[in-house]
C-alpha positions in Angstrom: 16.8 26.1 49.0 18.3 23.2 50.6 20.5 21.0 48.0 21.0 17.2 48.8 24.2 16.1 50.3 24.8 13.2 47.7 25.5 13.3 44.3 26.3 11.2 41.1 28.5 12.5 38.0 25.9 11.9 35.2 28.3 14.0 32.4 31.9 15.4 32.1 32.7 18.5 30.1 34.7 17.7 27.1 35.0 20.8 25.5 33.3 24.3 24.7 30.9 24.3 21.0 30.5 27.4 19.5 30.8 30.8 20.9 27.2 31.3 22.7 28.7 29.0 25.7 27.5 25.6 24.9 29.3 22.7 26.3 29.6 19.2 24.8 29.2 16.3 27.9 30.1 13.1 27.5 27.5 10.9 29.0 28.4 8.9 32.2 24.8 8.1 32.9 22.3 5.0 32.1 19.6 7.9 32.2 20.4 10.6 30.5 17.0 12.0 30.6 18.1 12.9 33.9 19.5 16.1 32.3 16.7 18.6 31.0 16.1 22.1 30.7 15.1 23.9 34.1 17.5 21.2 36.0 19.6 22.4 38.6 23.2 21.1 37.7 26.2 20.9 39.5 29.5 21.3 38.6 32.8 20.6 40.0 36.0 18.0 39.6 35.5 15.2 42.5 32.1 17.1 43.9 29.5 19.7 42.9 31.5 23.2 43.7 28.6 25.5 41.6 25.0 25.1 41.0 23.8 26.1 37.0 20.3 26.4 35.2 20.0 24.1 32.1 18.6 26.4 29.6 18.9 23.6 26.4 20.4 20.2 26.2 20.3 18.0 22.8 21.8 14.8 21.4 24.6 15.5 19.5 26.8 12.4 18.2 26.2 10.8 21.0 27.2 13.7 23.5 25.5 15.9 25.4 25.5 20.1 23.9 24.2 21.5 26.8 23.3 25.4 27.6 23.7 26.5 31.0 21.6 29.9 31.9 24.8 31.4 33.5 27.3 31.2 30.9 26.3 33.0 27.3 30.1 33.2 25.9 32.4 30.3 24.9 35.2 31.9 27.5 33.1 31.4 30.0 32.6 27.9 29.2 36.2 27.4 28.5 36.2 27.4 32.5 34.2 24.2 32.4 36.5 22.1 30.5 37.0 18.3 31.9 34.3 19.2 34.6 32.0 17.0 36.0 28.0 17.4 35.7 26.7 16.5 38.7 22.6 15.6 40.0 21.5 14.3 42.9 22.0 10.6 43.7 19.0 8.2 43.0 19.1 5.1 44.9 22.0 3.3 42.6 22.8 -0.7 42.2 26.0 -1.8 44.6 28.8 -2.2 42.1 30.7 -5.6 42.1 33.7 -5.3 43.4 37.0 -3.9 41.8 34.2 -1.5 40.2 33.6 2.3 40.4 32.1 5.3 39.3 34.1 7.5 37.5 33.3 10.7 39.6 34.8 8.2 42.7 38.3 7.9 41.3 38.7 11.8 40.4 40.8 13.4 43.3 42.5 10.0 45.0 46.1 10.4 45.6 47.9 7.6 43.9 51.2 6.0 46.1 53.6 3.0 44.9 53.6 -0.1 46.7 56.7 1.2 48.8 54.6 4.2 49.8 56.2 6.8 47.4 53.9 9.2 45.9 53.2 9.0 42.4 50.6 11.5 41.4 47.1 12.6 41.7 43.7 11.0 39.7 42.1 13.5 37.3 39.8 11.4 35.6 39.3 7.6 34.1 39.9 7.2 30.4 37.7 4.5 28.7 38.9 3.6 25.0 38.8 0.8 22.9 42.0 -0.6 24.2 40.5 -0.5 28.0 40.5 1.6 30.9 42.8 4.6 32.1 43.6 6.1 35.2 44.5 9.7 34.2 47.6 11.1 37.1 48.4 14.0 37.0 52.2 13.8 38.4 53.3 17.4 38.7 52.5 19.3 35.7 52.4 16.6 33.3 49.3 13.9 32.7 50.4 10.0 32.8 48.1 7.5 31.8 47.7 3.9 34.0 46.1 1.1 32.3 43.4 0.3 34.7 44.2 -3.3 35.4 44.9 -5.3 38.5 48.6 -5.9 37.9 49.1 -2.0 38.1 46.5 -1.0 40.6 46.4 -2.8 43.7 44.1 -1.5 45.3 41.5 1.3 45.1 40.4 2.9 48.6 37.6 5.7 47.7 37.3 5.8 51.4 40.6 6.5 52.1 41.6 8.5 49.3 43.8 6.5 47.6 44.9 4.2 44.8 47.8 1.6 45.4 49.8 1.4 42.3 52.5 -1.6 40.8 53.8 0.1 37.8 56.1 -2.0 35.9 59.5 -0.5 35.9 59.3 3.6 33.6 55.5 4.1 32.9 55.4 6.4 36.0 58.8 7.4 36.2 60.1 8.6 32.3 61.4 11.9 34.5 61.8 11.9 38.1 59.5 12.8 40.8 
């Protein structure tokens, strides 16, 4: 079976629930109907890496507990943690600019204005207080408030995200 070359993150794996291997999915998606049982899901960080059955998926404070056919234990679903959920891409509006989907940022290298390297994008972080970028700068996560004083520039083509940290939010140990 032939599997579409484009996709759009509709969910992102929060956390296992329970020990059967049900995950709870935070919904990224204006359709969330999207996600039913027989679906063909995929799963990965920036992309779709595995293909899943979805056995069961229900409302649950408004999350996703979802039930993929391939994983029965909650070890196995421990593997899914902070994943994204993945179908393929229906035609989608052109965001205004300085916007983008979350499943976009994930992956991007993330360089200073002088070209130093300052981490990698794991994720976006929405909250009451705003938006942030999520860099994971060796073995330790950073957050970036998501505003244009701090990132300059987002290139999803390139790869890349242009930051202007003011002077130890990036830098509280050394690179």
């Amino acid at each position: 079976m032939s599997r579409p070359t484009s996709f759009l993150a509709v969910g992102r794996v929060r956390k296992p629930h329970g020990v059967h291997g049900e995950l709870l999915v935070e919904i990224l998606t204006d359709f969330p109907q999207r996600l039913a049982v027989g679906v063909s899901v995929g799963v990965g960080q920036a992309e779709p890496q595995q293909f899943f059955t979805v056995k069961s998926v229900r409302l649950h404070k408004g999350a996703w507990l979802v039930k993929l056919a391939e994983c029965t234990r909650r070890e196995q679903a421990e593997a899914f943690r902070e994943h994204y959920f993945f179908l393929p891409e229906q035609e989608r509006e052109t965001l205004p600019a300085n916007y983008y989907y979350e499943h976009e940022l994930a992956g991007l290298r993330c360089v200073l204005v002088d070209g130093r390297e300052a981490g990698t994008v794991q994720r976006l972080e929405v909250g009451p207080a705003g938006a942030w970028l999520v860099v994971l700068q060796g073995e330790q996560e950073v957050l970036v408030p998501f505003v244009s004083p701090i990132v300059v520039r987002v290139d999803v083509e390139g790869g890349v995200v242009v930051l202007d940290p003011p002077e130890g939010l990036l830098f509280g140990h050394a690179l």
